[in-house]
C-alpha positions in Angstrom: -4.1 107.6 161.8 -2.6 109.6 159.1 -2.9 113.4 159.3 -5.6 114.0 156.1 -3.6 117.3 155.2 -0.8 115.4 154.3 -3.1 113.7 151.3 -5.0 114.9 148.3 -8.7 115.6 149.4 -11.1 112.2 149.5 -12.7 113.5 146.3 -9.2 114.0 144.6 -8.4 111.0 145.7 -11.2 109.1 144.7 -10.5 110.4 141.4 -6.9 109.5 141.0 -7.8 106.2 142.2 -10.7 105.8 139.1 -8.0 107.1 136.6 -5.3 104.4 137.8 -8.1 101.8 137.7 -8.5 102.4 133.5 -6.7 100.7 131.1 -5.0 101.7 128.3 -1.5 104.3 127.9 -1.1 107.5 129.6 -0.5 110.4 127.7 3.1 110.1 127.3 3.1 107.2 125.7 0.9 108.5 122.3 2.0 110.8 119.9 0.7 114.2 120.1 -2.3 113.5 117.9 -3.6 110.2 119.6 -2.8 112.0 123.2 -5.5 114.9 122.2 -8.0 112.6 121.1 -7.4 111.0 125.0 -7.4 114.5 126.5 -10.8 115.3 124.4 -12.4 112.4 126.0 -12.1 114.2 129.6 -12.8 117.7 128.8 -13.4 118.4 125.1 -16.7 116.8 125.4 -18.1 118.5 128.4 -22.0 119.7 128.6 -21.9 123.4 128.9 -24.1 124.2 131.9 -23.1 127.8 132.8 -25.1 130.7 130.1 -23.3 134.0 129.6 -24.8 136.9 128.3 -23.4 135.4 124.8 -20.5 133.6 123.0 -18.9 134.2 119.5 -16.5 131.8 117.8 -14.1 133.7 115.5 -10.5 134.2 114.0 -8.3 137.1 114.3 -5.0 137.7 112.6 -1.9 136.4 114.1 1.9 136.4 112.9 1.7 133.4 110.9 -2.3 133.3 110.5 -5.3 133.5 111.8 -5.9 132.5 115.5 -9.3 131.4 116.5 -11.1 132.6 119.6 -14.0 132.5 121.7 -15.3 135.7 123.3 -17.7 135.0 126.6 -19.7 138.2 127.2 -21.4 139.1 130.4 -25.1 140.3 131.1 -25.6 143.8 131.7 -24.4 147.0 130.7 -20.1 147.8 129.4 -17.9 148.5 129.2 -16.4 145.3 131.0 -13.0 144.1 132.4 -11.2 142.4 129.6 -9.5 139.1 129.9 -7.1 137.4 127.4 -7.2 133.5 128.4 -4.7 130.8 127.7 -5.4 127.5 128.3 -3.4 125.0 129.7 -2.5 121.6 128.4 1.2 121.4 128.4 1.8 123.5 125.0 1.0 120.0 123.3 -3.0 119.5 124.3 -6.0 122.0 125.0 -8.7 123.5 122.4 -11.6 126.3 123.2 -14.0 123.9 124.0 -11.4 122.0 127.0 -11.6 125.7 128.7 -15.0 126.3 128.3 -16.6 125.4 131.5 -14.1 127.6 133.5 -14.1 130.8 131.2 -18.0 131.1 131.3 -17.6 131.0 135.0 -14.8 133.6 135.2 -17.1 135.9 132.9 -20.1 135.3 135.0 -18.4 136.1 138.0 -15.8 138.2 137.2 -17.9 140.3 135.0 -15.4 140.6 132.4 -15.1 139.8 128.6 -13.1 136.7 127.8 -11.7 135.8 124.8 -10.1 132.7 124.8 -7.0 132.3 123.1 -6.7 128.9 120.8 -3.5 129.6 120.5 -0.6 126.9 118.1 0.3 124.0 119.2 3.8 122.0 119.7 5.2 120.0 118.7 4.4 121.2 114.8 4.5 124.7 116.9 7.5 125.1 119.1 8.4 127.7 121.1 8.0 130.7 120.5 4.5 130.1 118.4 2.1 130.0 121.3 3.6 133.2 123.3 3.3 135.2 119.7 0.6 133.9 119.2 -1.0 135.1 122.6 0.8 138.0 122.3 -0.9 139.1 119.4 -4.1 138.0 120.8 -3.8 140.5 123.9 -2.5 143.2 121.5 -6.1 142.6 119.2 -8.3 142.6 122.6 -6.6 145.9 123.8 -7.3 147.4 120.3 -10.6 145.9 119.7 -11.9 146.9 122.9 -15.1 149.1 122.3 -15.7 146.4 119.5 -15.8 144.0 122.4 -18.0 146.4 124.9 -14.6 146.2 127.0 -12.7 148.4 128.9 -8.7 148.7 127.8 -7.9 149.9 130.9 -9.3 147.0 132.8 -7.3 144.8 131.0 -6.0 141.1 132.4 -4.0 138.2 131.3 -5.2 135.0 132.8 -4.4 130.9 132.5 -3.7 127.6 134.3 -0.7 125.4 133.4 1.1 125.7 130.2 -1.5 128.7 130.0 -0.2 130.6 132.9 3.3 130.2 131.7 1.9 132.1 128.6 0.3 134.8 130.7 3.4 135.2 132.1 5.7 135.6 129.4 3.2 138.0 127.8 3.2 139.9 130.7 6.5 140.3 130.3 6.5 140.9 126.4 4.3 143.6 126.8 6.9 145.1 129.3 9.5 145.0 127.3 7.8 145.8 123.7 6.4 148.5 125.1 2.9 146.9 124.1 -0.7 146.3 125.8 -1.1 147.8 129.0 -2.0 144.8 131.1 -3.8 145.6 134.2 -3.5 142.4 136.1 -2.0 138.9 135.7 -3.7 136.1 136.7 -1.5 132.4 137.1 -3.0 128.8 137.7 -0.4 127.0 138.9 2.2 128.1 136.4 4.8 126.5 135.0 7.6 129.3 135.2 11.1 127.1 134.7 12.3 125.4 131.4 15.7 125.7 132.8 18.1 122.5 133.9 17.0 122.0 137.4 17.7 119.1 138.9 16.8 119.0 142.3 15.7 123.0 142.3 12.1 122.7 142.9 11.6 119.7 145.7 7.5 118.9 144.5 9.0 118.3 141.2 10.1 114.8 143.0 7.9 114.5 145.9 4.8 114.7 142.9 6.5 112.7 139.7 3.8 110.2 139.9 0.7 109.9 141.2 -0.9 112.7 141.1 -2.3 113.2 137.3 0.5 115.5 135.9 3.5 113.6 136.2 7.2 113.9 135.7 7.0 111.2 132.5 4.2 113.7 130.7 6.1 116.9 131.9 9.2 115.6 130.5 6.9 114.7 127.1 5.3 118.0 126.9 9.2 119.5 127.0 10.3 117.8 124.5 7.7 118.4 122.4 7.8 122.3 122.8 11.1 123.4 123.1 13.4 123.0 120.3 16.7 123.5 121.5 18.9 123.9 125.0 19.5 127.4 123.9 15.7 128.4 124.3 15.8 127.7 128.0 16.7 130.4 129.8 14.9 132.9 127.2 12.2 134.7 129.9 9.5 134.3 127.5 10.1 130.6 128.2 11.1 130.5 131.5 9.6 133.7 132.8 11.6 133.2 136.2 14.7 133.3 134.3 13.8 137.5 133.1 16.6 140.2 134.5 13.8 141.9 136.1 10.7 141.3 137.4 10.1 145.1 138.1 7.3 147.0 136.4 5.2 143.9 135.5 1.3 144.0 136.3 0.2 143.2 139.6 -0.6 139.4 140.0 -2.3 136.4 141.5 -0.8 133.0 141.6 -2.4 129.8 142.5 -0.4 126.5 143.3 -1.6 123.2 145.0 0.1 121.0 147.2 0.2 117.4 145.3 1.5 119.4 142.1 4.9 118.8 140.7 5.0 122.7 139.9 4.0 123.7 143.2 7.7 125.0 144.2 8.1 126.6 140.8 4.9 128.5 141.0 5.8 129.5 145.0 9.2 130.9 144.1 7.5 133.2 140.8 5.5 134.8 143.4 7.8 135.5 145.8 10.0 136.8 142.8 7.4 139.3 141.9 6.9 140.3 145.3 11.1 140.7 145.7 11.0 142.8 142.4 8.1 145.0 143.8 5.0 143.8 142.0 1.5 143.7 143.7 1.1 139.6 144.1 -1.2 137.3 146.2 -0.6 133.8 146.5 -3.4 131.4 147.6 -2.0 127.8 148.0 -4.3 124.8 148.1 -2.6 122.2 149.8 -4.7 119.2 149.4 -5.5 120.3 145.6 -4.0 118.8 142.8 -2.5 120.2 138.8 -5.3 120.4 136.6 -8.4 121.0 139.2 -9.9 124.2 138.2 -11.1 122.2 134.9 -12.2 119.4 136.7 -15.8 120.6 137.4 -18.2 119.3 134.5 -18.7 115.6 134.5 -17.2 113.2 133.7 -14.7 115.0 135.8 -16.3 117.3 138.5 -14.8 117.6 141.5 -15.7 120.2 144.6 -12.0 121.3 144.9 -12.1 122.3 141.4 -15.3 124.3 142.0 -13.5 125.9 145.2 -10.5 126.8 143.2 -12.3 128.2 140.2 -14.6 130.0 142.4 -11.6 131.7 143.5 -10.1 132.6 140.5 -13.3 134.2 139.1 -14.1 136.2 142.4 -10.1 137.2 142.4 -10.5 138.8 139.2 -13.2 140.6 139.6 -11.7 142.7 143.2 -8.7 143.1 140.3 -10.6 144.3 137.6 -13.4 146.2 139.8 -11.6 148.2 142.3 -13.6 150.1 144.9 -15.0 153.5 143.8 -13.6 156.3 145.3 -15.9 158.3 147.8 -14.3 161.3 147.6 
């Protein structure tokens, strides 16, 4: 018999075998507009089951117009934690509502203020649109805080995929710009590399196919939002590419076993901890890309409930330290 932890969970599994069964192309085959309409069929349309205190759709200014957000508020009394989200969905895909089962959970549990961050997409957005754009986000939470019954000093950055790249290369931004002073980063299995790689980062071949983020839709999702060779090793792109890692907000980085980023994600954390930086790194190893939004049908599986559930409770130990005694 085959040792189990060498394969996905049986939910997970189940899953992936569903998804091969449908018919029809995969993401990479569509162009951008057809693959969200897809992607909206999955998550766009999920049932929101989890109240917050309250919810507010707006639009704040951004450096090439307005952005539009959603703010998640907690019960009880601020100020809160703050939490500037980016979703993930390859730079290409994502919208506020794909996100909005995990964020009410996060500021349930975490007891924090999200606003997330519907940031421009590629590929009528390259890169640098969406890290601007979430830039300028953060920047407007840190200064809108008492508007927002927040806390600036209890201030995070916080997203899974594509979305984690971005709260990584703001981190870094707001290091170097001298900008938002960001508390905490939070990364869901990240992508950190835009760089030539070939070979680098081992899961990148072990988990091309199978596994719902491939190598075919990475590559498609690359394409789309970076516009030229000369982009790749710019840090806010490939945040393991920066000079130094030093000074950067303490972190917490989340990878899964059956993810073609897993090595990528692995070798940022152990980066940050090289260069000095507070980081924990929880690894799931049966887990696969994409699970902390698969928890609202018609995609709800435990290990994305177990993962989430991590995320949220991880931010709030960040965001609420212990009260001194003294």
């Amino acid at each position: 018999m085959a040792d189990e932890s060498t394969e996905p969970t049986e939910p997970v599994q189940q899953l992936l075998a569903t998804l091969d069964a449908m018919e029809g192309p995969d993401i990479h085959e569509l162009p951008p507009v057809q693959a969200r309409e897809l992607r909206a069929g999955f998550f766009d349309q999920q049932e929101s089951i989890t109240a917050v205190g309250g919810v507010e759709d707006r639009t704040i200014q951004g450096p090439d117009g307005d952005i539009p957000v959603r703010i998640y508020t907690p019960s009880g009394d601020g100020p809160h934690p703050l939490i500037a989200f980016f979703h993930g969905g390859g730079f290409v895909l994502g919208t506020l509502d794909s996100h909005d089962a995990p964020c009410r959970v996060i500021a349930n549990e975490a007891e924090a203020v999200v606003v997330s961050v519907d940031y421009r997409l590629a590929p009528e957005h390259p890169f640098p649109a969406a890290v601007e754009d979430c830039y300028a986000a953060t920047e407007w939470v840190a200064e809108h805080a008492d508007e927002l019954d927040g806390d600036p000093d209890r201030l995070a950055v916080a997203g899974d995929s594509a979305g984690g790249n971005l709260a990584a290369a703001v981190s870094l931004a707001a290091r170097d710009r001298d900008g938002p002073a960001i508390a905490h980063q939070h990364l869901v299995y990240p992508v950190t590399d835009h760089r030539e790689h070939t070979g680098a980062y081992p899961s990148r071949e072990e988990n091309a196919t199978g596994y719902f983020l491939t190598a075919d839709s990475m590559a498609y999702f690359d394409r789309h939002y970076v516009p030229s060779w000369a982009d790749r090793p710019n840090p806010y792109l490939s945040p393991i590419a920066a000079d130094s890692h030093a000074d950067l907000p303490s972190a917490t980085v989340y990878t899964c076993g059956f993810d073609p980023l897993r090595d990528e994600g692995i070798e940022y954390a152990d980066t940050l901890d090289e260069a000095g930086v507070e980081v924990e790194h929880r690894h799931y190893e049966r887990l696969i890309h994409g699970i902390m939004n698969m928890v609202v049908d018609p995609i709800d599986v435990p290990g994305g409930h177990e993962l989430l559930a991590d995320v949220a409770v991880d931010l709030r130990d960040a965001l609420h330290p212990p009260q001194s005694t003294a």
